[in-house]
Backbone bond lengths (Angstrom), bond angles and torsions (degrees), N, CA, C in turn:
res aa  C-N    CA-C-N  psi(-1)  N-CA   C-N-CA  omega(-1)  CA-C   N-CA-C  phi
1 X - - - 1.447 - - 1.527 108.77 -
2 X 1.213 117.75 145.06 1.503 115.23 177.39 1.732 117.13 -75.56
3 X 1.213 109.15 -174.01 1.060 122.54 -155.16 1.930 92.51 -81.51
4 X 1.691 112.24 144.17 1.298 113.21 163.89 1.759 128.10 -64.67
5 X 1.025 126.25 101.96 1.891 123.82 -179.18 1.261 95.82 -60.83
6 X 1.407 124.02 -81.67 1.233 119.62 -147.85 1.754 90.42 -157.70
7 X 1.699 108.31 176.74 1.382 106.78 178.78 1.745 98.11 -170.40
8 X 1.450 103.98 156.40 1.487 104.91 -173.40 1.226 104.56 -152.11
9 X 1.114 115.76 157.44 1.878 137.59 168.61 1.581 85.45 -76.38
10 X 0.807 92.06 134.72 1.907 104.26 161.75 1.654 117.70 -143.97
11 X 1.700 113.39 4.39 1.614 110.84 167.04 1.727 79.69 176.60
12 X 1.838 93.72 161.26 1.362 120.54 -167.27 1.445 109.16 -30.89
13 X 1.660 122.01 -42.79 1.120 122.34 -179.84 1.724 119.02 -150.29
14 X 1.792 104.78 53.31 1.015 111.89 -171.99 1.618 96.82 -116.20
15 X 0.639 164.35 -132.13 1.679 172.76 -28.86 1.902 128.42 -23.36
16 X 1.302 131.60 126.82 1.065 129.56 -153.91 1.713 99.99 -124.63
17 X 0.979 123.07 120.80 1.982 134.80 -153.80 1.839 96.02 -112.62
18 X 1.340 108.78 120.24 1.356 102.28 156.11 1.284 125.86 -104.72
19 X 1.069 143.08 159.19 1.877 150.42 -158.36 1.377 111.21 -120.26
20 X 1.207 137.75 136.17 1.786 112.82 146.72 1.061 119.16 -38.13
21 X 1.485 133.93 161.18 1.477 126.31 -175.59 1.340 110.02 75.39
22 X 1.076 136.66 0.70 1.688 121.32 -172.93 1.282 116.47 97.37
23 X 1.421 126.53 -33.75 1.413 127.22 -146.45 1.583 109.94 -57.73
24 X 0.969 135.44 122.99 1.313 136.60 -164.07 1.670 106.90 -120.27
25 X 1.212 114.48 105.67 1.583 139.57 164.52 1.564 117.87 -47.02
26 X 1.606 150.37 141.30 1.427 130.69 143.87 1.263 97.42 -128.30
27 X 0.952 132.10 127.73 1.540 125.68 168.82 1.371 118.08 -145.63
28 X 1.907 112.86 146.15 0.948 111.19 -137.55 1.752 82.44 -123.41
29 X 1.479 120.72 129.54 1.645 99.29 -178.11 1.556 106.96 -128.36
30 X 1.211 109.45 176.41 1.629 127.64 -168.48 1.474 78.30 -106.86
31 X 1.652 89.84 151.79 1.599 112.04 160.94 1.597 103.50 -115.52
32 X 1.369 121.08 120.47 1.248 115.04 174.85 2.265 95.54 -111.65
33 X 1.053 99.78 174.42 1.308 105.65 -162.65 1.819 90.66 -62.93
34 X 1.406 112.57 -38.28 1.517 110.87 -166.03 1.293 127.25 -94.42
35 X 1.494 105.93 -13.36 1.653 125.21 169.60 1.361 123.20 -160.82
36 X 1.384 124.00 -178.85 1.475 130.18 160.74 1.393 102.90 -101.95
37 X 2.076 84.41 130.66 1.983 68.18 -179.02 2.038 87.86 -136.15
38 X 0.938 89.11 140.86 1.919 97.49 170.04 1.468 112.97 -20.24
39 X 1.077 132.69 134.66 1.486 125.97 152.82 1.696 99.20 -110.59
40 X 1.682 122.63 -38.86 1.698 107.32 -177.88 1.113 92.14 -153.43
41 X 1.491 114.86 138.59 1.839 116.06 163.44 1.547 107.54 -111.29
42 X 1.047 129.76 130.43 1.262 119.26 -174.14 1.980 91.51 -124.01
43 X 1.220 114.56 124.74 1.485 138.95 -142.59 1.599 86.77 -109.43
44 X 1.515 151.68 106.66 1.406 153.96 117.95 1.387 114.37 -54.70
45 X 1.780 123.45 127.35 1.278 109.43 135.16 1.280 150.95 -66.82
46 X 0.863 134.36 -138.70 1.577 123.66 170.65 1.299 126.88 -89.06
47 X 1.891 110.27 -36.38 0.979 116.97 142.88 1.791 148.00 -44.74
48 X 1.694 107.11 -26.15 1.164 118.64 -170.10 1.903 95.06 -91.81
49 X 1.344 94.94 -44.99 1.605 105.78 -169.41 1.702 101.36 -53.01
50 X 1.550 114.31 -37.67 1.497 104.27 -166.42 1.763 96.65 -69.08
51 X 1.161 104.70 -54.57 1.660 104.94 -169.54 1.452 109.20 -38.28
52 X 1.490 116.60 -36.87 1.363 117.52 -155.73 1.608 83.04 -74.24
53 X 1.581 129.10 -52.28 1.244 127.96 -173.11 1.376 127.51 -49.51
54 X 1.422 115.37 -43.73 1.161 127.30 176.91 2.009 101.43 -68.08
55 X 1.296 132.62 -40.66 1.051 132.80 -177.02 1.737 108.11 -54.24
56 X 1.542 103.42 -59.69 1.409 114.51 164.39 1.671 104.02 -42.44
57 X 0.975 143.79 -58.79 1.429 150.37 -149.95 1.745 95.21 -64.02
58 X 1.041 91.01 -46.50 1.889 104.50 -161.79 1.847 90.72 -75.24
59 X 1.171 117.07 -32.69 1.877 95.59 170.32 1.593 113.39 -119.49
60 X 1.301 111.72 35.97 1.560 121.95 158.10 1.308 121.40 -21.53
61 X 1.600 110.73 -42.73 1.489 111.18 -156.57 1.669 111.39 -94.39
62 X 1.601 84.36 -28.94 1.932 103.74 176.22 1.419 99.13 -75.47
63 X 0.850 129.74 -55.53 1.816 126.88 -170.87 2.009 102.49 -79.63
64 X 1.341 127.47 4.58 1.418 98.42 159.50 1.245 97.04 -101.71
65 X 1.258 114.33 -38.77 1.870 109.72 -179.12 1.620 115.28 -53.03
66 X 0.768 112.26 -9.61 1.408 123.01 -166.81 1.625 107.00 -89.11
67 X 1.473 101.23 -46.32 2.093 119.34 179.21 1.199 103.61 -78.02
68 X 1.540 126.28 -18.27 1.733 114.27 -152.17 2.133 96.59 -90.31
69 X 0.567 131.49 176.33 1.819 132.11 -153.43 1.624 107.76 -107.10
């Protein structure tokens, strides 16, 4: 597996992993009293990750209006 870039919380129990190469991580985890353990990883390449980005890009304006209170 390549090397870890960077990684973030992005919801109560989501976290999203970037790779060298693009490889783009989502994973969704259980809290059990004794660990974190996976419930789904759903695996993008670099190719899939941009599309998803550019898709996000194209409703920027609907999805901040949407978070703001």
């Amino acid at each position: 597996m390549s090397a870890l870039l960077d990684s973030q919380q992005i919801a109560p129990q989501v976290q999203v992993e970037l790779y060298e190469g693009g490889e783009t991580w989502l994973i969704r985890f259980s809290f059990t009293e004794t660990k974190e353990q996976p419930l789904a990883e759903i695996k993008l390449d670099a190719a899939a990750a941009t599309q998803l980005l550019a898709f996000l890009r194209l409703h920027e304006d609907r999805l901040v209006k949407s978070h703001q209170p």
